[in-house]
C-alpha positions as CSV (number, residue, x, y, z in Angstrom):
1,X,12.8,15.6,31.6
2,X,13.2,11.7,32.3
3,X,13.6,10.2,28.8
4,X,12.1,6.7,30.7
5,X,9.3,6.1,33.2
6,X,10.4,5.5,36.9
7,X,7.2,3.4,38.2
8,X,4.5,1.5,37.0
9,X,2.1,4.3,34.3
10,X,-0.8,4.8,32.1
11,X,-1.9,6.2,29.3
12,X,-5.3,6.5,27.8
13,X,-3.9,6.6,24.5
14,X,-5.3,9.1,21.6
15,X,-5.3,9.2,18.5
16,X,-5.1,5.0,18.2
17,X,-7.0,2.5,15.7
18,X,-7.2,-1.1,15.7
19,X,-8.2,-2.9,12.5
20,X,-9.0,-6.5,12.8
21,X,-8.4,-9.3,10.4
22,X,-10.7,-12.7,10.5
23,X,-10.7,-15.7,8.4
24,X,-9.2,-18.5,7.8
25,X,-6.9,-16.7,4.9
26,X,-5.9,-13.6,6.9
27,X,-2.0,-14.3,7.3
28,X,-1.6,-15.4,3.9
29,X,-3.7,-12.4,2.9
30,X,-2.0,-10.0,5.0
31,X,1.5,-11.5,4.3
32,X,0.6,-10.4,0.4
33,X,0.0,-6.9,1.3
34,X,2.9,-5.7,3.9
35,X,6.3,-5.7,4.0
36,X,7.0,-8.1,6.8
37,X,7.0,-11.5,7.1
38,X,3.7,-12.2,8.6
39,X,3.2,-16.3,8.0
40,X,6.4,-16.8,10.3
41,X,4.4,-14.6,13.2
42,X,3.7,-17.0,16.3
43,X,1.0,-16.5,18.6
44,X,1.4,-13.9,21.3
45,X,3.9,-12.2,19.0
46,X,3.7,-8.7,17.2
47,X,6.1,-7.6,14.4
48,X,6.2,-3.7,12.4
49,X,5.0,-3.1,8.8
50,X,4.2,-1.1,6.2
51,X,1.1,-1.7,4.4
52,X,3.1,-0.5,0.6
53,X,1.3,0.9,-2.8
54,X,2.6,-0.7,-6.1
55,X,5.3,2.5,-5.9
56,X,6.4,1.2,-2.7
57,X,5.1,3.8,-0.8
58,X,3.5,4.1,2.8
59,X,-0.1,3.4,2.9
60,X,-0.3,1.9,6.5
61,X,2.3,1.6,9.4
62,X,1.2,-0.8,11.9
63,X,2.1,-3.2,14.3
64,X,0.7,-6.5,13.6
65,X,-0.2,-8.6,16.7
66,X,-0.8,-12.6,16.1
67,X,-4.4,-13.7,18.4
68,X,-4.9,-17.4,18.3
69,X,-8.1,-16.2,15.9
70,X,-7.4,-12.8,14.5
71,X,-4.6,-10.4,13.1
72,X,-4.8,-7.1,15.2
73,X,-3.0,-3.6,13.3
74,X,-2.7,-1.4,15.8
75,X,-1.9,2.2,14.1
76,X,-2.2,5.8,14.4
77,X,-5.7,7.1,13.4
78,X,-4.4,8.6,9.9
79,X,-6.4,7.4,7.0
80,X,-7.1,4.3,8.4
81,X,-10.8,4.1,6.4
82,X,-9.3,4.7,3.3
83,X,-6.1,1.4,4.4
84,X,-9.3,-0.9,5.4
85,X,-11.2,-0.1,2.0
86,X,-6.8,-0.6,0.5
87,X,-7.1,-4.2,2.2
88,X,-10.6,-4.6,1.7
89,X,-10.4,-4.4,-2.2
90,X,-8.5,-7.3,-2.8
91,X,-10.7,-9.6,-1.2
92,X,-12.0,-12.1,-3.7
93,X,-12.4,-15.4,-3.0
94,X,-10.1,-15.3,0.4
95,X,-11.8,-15.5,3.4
96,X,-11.0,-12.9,5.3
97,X,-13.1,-9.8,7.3
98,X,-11.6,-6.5,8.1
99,X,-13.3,-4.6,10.7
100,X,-12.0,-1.4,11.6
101,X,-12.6,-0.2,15.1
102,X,-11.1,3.7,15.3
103,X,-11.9,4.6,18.9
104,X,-10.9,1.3,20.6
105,X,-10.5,1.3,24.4
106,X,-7.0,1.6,24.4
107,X,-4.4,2.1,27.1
108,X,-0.8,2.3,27.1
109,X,0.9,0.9,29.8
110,X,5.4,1.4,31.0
111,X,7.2,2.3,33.3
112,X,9.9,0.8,35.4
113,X,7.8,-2.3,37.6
114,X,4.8,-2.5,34.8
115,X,6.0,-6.4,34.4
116,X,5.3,-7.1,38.0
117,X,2.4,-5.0,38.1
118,X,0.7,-6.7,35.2
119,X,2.0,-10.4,36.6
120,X,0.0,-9.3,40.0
121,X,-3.0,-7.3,38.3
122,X,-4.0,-9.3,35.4
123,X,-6.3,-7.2,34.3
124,X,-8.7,-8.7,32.1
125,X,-8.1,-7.6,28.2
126,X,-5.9,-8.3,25.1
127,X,-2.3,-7.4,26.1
128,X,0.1,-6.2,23.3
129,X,3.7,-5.1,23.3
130,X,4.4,-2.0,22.3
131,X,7.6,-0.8,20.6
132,X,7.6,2.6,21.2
133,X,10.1,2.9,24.7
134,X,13.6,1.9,25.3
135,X,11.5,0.6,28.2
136,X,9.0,-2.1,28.7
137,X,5.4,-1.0,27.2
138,X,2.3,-2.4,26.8
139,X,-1.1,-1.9,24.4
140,X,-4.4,-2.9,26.2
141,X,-7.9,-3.5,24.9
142,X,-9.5,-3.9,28.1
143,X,-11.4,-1.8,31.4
144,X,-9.2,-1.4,34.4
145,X,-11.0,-1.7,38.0
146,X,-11.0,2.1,39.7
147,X,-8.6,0.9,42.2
148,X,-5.8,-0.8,39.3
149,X,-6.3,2.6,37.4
150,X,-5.4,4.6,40.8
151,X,-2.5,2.1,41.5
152,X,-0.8,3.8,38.1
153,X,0.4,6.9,37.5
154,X,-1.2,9.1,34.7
155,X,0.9,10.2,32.1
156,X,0.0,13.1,29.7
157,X,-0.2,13.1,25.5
158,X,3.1,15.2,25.8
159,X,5.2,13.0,28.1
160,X,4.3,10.4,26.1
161,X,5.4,11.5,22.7
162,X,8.8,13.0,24.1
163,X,10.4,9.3,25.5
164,X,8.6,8.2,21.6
165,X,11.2,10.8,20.1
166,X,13.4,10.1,22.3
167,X,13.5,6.4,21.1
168,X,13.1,7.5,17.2
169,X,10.1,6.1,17.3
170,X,7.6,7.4,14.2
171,X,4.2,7.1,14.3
172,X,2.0,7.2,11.9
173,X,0.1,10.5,10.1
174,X,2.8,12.4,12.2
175,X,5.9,10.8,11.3
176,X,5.0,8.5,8.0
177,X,2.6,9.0,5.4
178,X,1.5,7.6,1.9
179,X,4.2,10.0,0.4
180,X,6.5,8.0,2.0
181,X,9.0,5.2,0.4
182,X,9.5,2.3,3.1
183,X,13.1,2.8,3.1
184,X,12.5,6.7,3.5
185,X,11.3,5.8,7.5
186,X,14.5,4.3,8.4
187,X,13.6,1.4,10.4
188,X,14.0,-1.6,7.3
189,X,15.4,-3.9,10.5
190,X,12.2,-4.0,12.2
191,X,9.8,-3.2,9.6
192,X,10.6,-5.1,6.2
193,X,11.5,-8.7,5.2
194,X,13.8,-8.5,2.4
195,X,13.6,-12.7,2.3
196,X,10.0,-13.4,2.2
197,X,8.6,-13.3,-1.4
198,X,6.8,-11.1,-3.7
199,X,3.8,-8.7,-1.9
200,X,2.3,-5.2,-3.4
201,X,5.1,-2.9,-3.4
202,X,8.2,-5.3,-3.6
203,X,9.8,-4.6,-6.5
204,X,10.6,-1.1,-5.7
205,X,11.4,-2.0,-2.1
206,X,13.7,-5.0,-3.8
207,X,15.2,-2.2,-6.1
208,X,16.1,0.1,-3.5
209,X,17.3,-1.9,-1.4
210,X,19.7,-3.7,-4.6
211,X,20.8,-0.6,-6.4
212,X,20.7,2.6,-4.1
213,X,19.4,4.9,-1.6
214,X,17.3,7.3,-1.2
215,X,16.9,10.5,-0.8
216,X,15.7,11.3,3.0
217,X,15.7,9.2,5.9
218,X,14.0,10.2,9.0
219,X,15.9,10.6,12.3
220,X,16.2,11.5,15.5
221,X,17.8,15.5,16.1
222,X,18.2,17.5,18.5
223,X,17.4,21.2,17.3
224,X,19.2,23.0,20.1
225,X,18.5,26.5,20.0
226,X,16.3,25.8,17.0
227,X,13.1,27.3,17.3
228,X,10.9,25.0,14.6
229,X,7.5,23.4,14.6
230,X,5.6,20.1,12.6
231,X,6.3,20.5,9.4
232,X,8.8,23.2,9.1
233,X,11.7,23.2,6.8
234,X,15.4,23.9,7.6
235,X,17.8,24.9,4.9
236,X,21.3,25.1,4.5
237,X,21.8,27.5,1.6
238,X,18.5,28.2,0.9
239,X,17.9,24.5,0.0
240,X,15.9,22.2,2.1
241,X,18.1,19.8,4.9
242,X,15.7,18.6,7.6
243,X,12.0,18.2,7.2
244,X,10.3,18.2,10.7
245,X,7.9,16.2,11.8
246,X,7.1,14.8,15.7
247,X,8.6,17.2,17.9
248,X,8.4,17.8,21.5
249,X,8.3,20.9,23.1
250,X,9.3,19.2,26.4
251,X,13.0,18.5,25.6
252,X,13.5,19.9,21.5
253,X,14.2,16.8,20.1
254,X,12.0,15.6,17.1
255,X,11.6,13.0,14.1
256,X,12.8,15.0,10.9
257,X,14.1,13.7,7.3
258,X,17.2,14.8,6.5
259,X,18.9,14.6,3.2
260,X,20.9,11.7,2.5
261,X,24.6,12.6,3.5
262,X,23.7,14.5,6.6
263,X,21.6,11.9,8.2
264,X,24.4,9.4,10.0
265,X,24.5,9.6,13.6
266,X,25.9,12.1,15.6
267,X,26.6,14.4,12.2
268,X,26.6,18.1,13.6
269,X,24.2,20.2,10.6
270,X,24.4,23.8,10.2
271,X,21.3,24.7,9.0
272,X,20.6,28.3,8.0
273,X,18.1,28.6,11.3
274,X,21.3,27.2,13.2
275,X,22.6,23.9,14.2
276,X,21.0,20.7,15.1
277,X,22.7,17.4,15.8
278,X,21.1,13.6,14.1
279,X,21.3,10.7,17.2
């Protein structure tokens, strides 16, 4: 299949939560909780993080998107009560309200021409960039017309997630999850500010990043003639190499961890299963 979108497309995205920050303390309070750099976000503008425990570990992955009023995290619906109540905790004198919405009116909109669609359109809603494409894509919290949602073409839970992995693009609940280390997901460049001060789950992050590596990074691979599902295992040896996790069973490729050594791009691993190749 296509690995990009070749005219203007929708999809009524599954699966997607939106937790909303209010308050005049929410990027100071956020900022002290994530691994990005929220207090330099501008308006308009949305940045990667990882919401970290004290270990360093994944408790949220979200995308955080600066309203002129509000913080919106825009995540995958995977223990996202139990990262409000996280967040919600440490309110104490700060004012700041979390309300988490997890069935939000949510489209997804790409494709080649989606600029100039939206430019003509403007279709009333909150517009956010998404990261998930080596193409332009868009969040929206909004209602199309009947006539704008017939102007687009549909695309399906399984086209979408094959350009994702395609990009190496991890979600979260599929891809990342709070037995994750933030350095584990592989994407420190856009997710985590190594400049920006002390936050819950820094000093790990810090040490990591100072002293060593770690153990698995996710990646994209191509399984070939690999025949593996979520969560499956390769081994080389009898000892784990690649941990699945997204995988499409469009084109074969998937999100795994592989061990440290065998995870640089284009390193060809033999696998007792077989051979796969890391992008």
């Amino acid at each position: 299949m296509s690995v990009k979108f070749d005219s203007p497309s929708v999809w009524t995205a599954s699966n997607i939560a939106l937790i909303t920050m209010r308050g005049k303390d929410r990027i100071s309070f956020l900022h002290n909780f994530c691994t990005n750099d929220i207090k330099k976000l501008v308006d308009n503008a949305v940045v990667e993080a990882y919401i970290t425990s004290i270990q360093g570990k994944c408790l949220g992955y979200v995308s955080v998107f600066q309203a002129s009023d509000e913080l919106l995290l825009i995540t995958n619906d995977y223990k996202t009560e139990e990262l409000a109540a996280h967040l919600d905790r440490y309110i104490i004198t700060e004012d700041v309200e979390i309300t988490l919405n997890q069935k939000p009116n949510c489209l997804l909109f790409t494709g080649e021409g989606i600029e100039q669609w939206l430019q003509q359109e403007q279709p009333q809603g909150t517009l956010v960039a998404n990261h998930w494409f080596n193409q332009s894509s868009y969040w929206f919290f909004g209602e199309l017309s009947t006539a704008q949602q017939n102007d687009l073409q549909s695309l399906t839970d399984e086209q979408i997630h094959a350009v994702r992995i395609h990009a190496g693009t991890p979600i979260y609940g599929d891809d990342v999850t709070e037995e994750n280390l933030a350095q584990e997901v592989n994407r420190n460049q856009q997710a985590i500010s190594f400049t920006k001060g002390c936050y819950l789950g820094q000093e790990p992050i810090a040490r990591i990043d100072a002293l060593g590596n770690v153990h698995w990074y996710l990646v994209k691979v191509d399984l070939g003639i690999i025949e593996a599902q979520p969560c499956d295992i390769l081994t080389r040896e009898s000892k784990p190499i690649a941990k699945i996790r997204s995988k499409s069973s469009l084109t074969n490729e998937a999100l795994a961890y592989v061990k440290r050594g065998s995870h640089e791009s284009g390193s060809k691993v033999s696998a007792d299963q077989g051979e796969f190749k890391v992008f």
